[in-house]
N, C-alpha and C positions, 0 to 999 in steps of 0.2 A: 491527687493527680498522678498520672504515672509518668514513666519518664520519660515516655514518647513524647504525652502533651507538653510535658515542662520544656521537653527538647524545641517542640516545634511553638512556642511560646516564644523562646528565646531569639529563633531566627525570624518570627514574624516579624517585633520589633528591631531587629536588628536590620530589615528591610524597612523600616519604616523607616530607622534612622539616616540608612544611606541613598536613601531618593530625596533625604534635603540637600547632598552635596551633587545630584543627579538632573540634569539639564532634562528640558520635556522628551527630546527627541532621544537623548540615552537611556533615556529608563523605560522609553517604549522598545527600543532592542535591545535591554538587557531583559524586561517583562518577556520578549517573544520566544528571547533564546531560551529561559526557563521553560516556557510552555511546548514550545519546538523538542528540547532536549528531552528533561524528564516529563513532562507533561505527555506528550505524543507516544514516549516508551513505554508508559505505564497500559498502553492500549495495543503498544506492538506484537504482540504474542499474543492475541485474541484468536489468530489460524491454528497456533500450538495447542491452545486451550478447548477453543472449539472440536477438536480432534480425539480428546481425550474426554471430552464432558458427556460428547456422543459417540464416545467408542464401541458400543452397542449395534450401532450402524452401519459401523463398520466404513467409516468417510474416507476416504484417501487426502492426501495433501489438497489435487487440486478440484475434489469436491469440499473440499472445507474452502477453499480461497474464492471460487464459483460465488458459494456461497454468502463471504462475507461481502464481496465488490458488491453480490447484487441488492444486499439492504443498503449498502453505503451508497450506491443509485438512487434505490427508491427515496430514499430521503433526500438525497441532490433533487430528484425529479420534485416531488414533494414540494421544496420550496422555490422550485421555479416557477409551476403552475397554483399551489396556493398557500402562498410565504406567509402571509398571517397567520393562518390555522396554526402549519404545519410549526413557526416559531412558538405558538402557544403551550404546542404539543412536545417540540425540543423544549421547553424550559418546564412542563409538570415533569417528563421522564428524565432528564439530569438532574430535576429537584431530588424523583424518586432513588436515581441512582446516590446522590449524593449521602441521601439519610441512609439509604442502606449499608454504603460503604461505614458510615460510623457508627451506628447503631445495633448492626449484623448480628453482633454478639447477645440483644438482648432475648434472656430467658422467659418468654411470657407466651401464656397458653394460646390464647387469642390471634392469629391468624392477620384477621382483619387490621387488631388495632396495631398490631406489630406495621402493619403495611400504611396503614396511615399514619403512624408515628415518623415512617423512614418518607414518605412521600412529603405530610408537612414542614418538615424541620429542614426538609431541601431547596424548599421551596421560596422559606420564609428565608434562608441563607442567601437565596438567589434574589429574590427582592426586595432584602435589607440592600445589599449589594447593588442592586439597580435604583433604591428610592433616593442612599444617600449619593448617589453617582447622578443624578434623575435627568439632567439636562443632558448627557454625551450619550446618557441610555434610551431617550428618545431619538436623539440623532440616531444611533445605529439602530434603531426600529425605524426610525423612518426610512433609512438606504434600505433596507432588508425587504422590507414591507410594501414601502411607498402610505404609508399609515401614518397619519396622526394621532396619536395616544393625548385622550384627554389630559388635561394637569395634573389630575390627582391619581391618574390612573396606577400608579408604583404602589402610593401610599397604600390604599386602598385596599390591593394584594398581599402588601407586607401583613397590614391588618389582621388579614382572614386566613391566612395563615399561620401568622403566631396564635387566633382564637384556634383552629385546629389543633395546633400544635400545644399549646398549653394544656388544653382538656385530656389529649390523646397522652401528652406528657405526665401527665398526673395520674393519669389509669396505670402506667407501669413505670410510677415512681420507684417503689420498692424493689421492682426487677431490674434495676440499675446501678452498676456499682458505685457510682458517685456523681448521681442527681444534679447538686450544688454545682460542683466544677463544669459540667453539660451547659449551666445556665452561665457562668463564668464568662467560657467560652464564647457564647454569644455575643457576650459586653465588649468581648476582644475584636470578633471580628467587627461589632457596628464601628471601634476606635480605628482599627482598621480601614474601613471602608470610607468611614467618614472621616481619616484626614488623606487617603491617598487617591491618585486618580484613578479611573478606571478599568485601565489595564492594568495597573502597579498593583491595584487591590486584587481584582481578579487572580492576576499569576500567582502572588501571595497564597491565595486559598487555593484556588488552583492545585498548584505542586505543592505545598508545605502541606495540606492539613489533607488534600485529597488523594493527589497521584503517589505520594511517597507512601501514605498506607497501604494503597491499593497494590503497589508492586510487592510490598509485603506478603499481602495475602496472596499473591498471584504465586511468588516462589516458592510461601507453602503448601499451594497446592499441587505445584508440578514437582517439587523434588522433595515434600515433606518438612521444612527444616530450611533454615535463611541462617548460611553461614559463607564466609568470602566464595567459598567454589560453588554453591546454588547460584550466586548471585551474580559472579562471571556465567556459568553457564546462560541464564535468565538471558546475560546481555549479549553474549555470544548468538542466542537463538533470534533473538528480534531485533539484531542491528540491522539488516538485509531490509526486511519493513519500514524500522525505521528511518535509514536510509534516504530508501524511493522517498515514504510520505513527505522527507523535510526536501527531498531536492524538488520533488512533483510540487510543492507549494510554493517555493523557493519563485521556481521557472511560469509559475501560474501568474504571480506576485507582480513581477518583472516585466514579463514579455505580455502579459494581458488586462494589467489592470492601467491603466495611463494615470486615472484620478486615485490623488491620493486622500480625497475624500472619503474613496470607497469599503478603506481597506480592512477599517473592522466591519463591517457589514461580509464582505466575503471571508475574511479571517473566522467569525463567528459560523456562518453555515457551514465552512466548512469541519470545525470543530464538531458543529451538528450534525452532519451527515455521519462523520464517523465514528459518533457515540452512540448511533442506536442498537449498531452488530453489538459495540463494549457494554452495553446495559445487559443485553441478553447474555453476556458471555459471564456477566460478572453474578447476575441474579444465580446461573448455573452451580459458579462458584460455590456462592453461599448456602447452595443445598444441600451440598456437599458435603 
């Protein structure tokens, strides 16, 4: 294992241990502020990135920001007019994003299988995550949606994606530096998922295993190199972003939602609407 993972080992469960001393309602605002803080940062510099990945184009500031508002619409719109699809469609593409963030690195000639290794293994993350959650994860499909998800309907998914993923995993066994600890991994997050609730697991994965990599690779892509002045710089450039998005949700939260039934069903779209620009921004990345 390298040190990253041992690192981020080490604070999963160390989050695991401090939501036994953590009342329901705190550890849903401690889970937020994680996701609001570093979770939301890790996506603030997508107009920076955008700028530079199509500097060919020659984009200016506010044809890059035009830009991203208007996918972060069309997915807002998306799930107004048809919230089932379009959730079906957020959770294959943050699966996709998901595998790739981890997986990015692997060496294999294949095109295809590379894409279906990062699409399955994101997948099966996200409905391990929803089966062992299964009752709070049909509630927020059902606010989302107005959907009933048959009973088995989680299981089912987890299934056919670990078959994917298993097969796909096995074709570029050997193009992977350490196979074993990958499958590890997994046993961590089901321990994970299955003792905490479902915000607590989420932000867990979330920020520990997702967004902290990703800001990684983000500052070596803009300034080569992840050292304290990259990494002020980094936060220096998307606090302004991230700013607006945590007060813009802040004041959305507040002044527009009355039911507090509602609140992971809009908390979740709206984390969807603004990971579709971040999926394209980050696939860029890794072509790179």
């Amino acid at each position: 294992m390298s040190n990253t993972h041992n690192f981020n080992i080490v604070v999963t469960f160390a989050c695991l241990w401090l939501a036994v001393y953590l009342s329901p309602a705190i550890e849903e605002n401690v889970a937020c502020f994680f996701i609001f803080s570093v979770g939301l940062l890790h996506g603030a510099n997508d107009i920076k990135i955008i700028k530079k990945v199509y500097k060919k184009y020659n984009l200016s500031f506010y044809k890059s920001l035009i830009l991203y508002i208007l996918i972060v619409l069309l997915g807002t719109a998306m799930f107004y007019f048809v919230p089932f699809l379009t959730l079906i469609f957020f959770i294959l593409i943050s699966g996709y994003h998901f595998g790739e963030q981890h997986f990015h690195d692997i060496d294999y000639h294949s095109y295809l299988i590379k894409k279906i290794v990062f699409a399955s293994y994101g997948c099966a993350v996200i409905f391990l995550l929803l089966y062992t959650n299964s009752k709070e994860s049909a509630d927020v499909v059902r606010q989302i949606t107005e959907v009933k998800l048959p009973d088995d309907f989680f299981k089912y998914a987890l299934i056919i994606s670990l078959l994917i993923f298993g097969v796909s995993f096995a074709i570029v066994w050997n193009n992977i530096k350490n196979p074993i600890a990958e499958l590890f991994y997994l046993l961590v997050f089901f321990i994970v998922f299955k003792t905490a609730s479902l915000i607590w697991a989420f932000a867990i994965y979330f920020v520990v295993w997702h967004a902290l990599p990703s800001l990684m690779d983000q500052i070596k892509y803009l300034s080569k190199t992840v050292d304290k002045v990259s990494v002020l710089d980094y936060i220096k450039s998307s606090f302004l972003y991230w700013l607006v998005s945590v007060v813009s949700l802040f004041l959305f939260f507040e002044f527009l939602i009355s039911n507090n039934d509602s609140f992971y069903a809009f908390f979740f779209s709206f984390l969807a609407a603004i990971t579709f620009p971040h999926v394209i921004v980050m696939t860029k990345i890794f072509k790179h």
